[in-house]
FIVO-846139 format. One record per residue (C-alpha): x, z, y; residue in one letter. Coordinates in steps of 0.2 Angstrom, whole numbers. Each point is the difference from the previous one (the first is absolute). Example, Ala and Ser with C-alpha at 12.3 -4.5 7.8 and 13.67 -1.06 7.14 Angstrom:
REM FIVO-846139
east=62, up=39, north=-22, code=A
east=6, up=-3, north=17, code=S
//
This chain:
REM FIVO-846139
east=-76, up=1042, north=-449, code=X
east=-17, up=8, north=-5, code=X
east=-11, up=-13, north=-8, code=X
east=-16, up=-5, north=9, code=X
east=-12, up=12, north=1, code=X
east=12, up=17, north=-3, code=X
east=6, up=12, north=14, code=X
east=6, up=17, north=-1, code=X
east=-2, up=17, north=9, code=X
east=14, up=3, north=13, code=X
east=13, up=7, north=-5, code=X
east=-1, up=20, north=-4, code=X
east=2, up=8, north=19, code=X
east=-9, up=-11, north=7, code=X
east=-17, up=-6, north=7, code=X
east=-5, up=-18, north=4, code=X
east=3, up=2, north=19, code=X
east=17, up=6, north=-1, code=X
east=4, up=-15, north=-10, code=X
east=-9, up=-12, north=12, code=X
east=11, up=8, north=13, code=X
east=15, up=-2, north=-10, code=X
east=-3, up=-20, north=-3, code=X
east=-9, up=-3, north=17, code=X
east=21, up=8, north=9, code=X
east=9, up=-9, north=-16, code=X
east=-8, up=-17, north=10, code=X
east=4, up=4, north=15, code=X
east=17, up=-3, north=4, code=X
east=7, up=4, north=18, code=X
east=7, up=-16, north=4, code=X
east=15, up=1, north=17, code=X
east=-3, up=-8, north=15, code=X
east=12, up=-15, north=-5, code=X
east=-10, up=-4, north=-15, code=X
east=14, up=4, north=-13, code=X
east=-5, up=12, north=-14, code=X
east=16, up=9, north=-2, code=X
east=2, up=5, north=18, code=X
east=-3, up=18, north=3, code=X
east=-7, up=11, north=16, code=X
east=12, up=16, north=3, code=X
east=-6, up=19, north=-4, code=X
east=4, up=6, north=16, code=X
east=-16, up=1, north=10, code=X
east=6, up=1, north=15, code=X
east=10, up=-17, north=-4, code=X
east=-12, up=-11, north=-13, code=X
east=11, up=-15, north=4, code=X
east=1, up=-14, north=-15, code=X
east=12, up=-5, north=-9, code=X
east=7, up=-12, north=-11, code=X
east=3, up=1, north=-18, code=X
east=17, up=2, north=-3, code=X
east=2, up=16, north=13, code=X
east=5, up=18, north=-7, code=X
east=-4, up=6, north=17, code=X
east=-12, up=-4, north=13, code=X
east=9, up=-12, north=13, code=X
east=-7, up=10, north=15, code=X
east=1, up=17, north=-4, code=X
east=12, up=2, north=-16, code=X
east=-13, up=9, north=-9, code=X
east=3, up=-4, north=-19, code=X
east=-13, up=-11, north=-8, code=X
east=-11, up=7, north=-13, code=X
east=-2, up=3, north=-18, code=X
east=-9, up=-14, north=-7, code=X
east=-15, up=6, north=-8, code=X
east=-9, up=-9, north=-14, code=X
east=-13, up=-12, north=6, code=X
east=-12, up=5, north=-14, code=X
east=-5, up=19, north=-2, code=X
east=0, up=8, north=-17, code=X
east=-16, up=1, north=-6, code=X
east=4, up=11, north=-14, code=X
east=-5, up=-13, north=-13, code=X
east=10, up=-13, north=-8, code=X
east=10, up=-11, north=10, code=X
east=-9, up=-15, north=4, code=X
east=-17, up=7, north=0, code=X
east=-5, up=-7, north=17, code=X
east=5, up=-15, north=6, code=X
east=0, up=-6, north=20, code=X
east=-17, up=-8, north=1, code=X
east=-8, up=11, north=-11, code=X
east=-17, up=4, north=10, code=X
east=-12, up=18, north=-3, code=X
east=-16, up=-6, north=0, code=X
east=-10, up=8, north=16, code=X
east=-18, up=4, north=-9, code=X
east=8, up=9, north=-15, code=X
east=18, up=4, north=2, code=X
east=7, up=-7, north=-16, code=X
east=17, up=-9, north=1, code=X
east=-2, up=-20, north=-2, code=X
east=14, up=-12, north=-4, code=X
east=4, up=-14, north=15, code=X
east=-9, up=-13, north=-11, code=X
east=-17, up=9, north=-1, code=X
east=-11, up=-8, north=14, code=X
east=-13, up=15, north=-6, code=X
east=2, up=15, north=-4, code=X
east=-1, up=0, north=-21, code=X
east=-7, up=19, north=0, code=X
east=-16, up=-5, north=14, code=X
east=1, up=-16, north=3, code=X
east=4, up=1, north=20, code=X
east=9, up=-13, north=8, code=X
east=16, up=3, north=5, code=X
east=3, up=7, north=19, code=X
east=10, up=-16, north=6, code=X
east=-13, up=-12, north=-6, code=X
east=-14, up=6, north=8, code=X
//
């Protein structure tokens, strides 16, 4: 964890934005209708029924479930550079650990507290 008052630059490859849009889909995690976070809602577009967890194929169509991906993307840094609830702050774009309430670069208040 960065001491307070130290950020870095996003990682090389990178802007600010593309690394707000990476946290801001990181948190947002596609819940199923039934409220259980395993479930999982089948490829096939013209089916898109949901399933529970422990299927290998969708129970309507026999389409086989997907690949898990990796819930966090590769930011091409170390691992653990960004954490879930890591906030870019909105007036400068610099990247903010989940305890700041202000940005430490400007001084802006976070985006949810305001």
């Amino acid at each position: 964890m960065n001491p307070p008052g130290v950020s870095y630059p996003p990682p090389p490859g990178y802007t600010h934005a593309q690394v707000q849009q990476m946290l801001q889909a990181q948190q947002q995690v596609k819940k199923a209708p039934s409220g259980r976070p395993n479930d999982w809602q089948c490829p096939n577009v013209t089916c898109r029924h949901w399933n529970y967890e422990k299927r290998t194929r969708c129970n309507r169509c026999d389409t086989p479930r997907p690949v898990v991906q990796p819930e966090t993307p590769s930011l091409g840094g170390p691992p653990g550079l960004f954490k879930k609830g890591d906030w870019v702050c909105t007036g400068c774009g610099n990247v903010n650990w989940d305890w700041r309430e202000r940005c430490n670069m400007c001084n802006s208040l976070q985006p949810q507290l305001q």
